[in-house]
N, C-alpha and C positions, 0 to 999 in steps of 0.2 A: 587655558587662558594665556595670552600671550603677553609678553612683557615688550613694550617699543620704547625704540630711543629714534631721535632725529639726529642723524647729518647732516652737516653745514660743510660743504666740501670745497676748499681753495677759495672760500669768500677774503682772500690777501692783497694785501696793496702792488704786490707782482704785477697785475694785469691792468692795472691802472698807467703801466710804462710802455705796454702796448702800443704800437702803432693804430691799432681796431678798437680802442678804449671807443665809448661810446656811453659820454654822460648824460645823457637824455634817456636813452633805457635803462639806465641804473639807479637814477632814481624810482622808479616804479617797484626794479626789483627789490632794492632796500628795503623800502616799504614790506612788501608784502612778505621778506627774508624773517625781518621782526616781526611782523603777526602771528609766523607762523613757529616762529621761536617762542613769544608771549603764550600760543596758543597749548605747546609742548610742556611749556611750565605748569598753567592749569591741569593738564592731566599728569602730571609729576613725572615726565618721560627725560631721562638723561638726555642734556645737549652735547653732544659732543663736535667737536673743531678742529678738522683736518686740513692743512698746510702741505703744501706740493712742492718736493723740495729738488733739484738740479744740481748741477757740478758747478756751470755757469752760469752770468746772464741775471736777469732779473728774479730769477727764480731759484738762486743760490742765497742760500743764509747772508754768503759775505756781503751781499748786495745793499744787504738791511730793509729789502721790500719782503721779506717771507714773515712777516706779520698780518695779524687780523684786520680788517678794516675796521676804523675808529665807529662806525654806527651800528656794529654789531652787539645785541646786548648778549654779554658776554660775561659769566658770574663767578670766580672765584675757582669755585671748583668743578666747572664745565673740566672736563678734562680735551685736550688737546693733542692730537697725533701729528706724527709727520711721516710724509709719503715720498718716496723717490720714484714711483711705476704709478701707472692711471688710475689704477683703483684701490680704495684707501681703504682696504681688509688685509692684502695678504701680506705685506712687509712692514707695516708700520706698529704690529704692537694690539690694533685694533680689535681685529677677530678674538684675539685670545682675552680679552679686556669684555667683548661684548659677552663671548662666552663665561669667565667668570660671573660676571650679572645677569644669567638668566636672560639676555634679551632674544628675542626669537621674530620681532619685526623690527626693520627698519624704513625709515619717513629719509628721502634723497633730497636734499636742495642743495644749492651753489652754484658754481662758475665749473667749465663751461657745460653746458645741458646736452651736449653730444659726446662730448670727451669723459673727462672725470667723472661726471655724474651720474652717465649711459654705461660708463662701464665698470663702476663700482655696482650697478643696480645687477649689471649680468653676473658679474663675480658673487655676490651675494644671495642673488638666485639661486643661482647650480651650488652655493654652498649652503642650500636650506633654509634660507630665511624667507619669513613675508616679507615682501617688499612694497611700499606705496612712494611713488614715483611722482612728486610735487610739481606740475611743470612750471605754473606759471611763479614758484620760488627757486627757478634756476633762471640763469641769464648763460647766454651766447653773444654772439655777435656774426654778422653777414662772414663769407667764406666763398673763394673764388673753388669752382670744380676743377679738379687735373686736367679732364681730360678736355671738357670743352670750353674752360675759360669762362664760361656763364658765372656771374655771379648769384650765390643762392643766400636768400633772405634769412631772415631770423626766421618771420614764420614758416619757412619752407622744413627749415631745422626743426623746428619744434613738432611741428607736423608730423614728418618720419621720426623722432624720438619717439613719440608718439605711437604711430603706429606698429612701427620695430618691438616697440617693451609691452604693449599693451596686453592682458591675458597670456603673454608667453614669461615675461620676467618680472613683471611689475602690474599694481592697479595703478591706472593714471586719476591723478588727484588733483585738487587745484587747492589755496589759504581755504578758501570759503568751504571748503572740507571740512574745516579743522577751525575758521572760524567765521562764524556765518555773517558776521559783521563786517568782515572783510571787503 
């Protein structure tokens, strides 16, 4: 039997000083961020709250933007990591934390759904866990390509997330997994 916790990975007010902020897809993700944190409480699975931390820039503690977003229900003793490298296992304290509790799956949501989210799910893989890979409780934002300048959509992103994690590092899930009301 397996014991799950959900991640909530870099949902911080940092990205909100972005130039790519993008408040009209963030309300939806909100939304569905809480359902599926609501949803994690009914089955009593630990939430835990991972913060992406930098030297500079918005993403530096001194900043005062490496805090939670205010609409995140967030409970006392959620416990809370902090990360300096993309994925929020191997230097933050986390792994050794999920280890002590017996956790053996982990549930992926947050900011961004290719970066942090995509490769905490790969780290986590190859370190033996189940993984279930929430897409539509991550958010992204549009991204120009290197090489040819094309701008690539959200959906295009989530798409390849998608396809990249699916049966190789992760089950792809969506809220209404977890809760069908959703």
């Amino acid at each position: 039997m397996s014991k799950t916790a959900l991640l909530v990975i870099d949902v911080q007010e940092s990205f909100k000083q972005r130039p790519y902020w993008d408040e009209a897809a963030f309300v939806g993700f909100a939304k569905r961020q809480n359902q599926l944190i609501a949803a994690a409480r009914r089955q009593n699975w630990p939430v835990v709250f991972i913060l992406h931390n930098e030297e500079e820039g918005v993403f530096s503690p001194a900043s005062g933007y490496v805090r939670l977003m205010d609409f995140l229900d967030k409970k006392a003793e959620d416990p809370v990591f902090n990360k300096t490298v993309h994925n929020a296992l191997t230097e933050s304290g986390l792994q050794e934390w999920l280890s002590e509790q017996g956790i053996t799956q982990l549930v992926v949501s947050g900011i961004r759904t290719e970066q942090c989210c995509e490769t905490t799910t790969r780290v986590a893989s190859d370190l033996g866990y189940k993984v279930d890979f929430v897409l539509d409780a991550t958010l992204t934002f549009p991204m120009q390509h290197p090489l040819t300048g094309e701008t690539v959509s959200t959906a295009a992103i989530y798409a390849h997330t998608a396809l990249v994690l699916a049966d190789r590092f992760a089950t792809i899930r969506f809220v209404e997994d977890y809760d069908p009301a959703a």
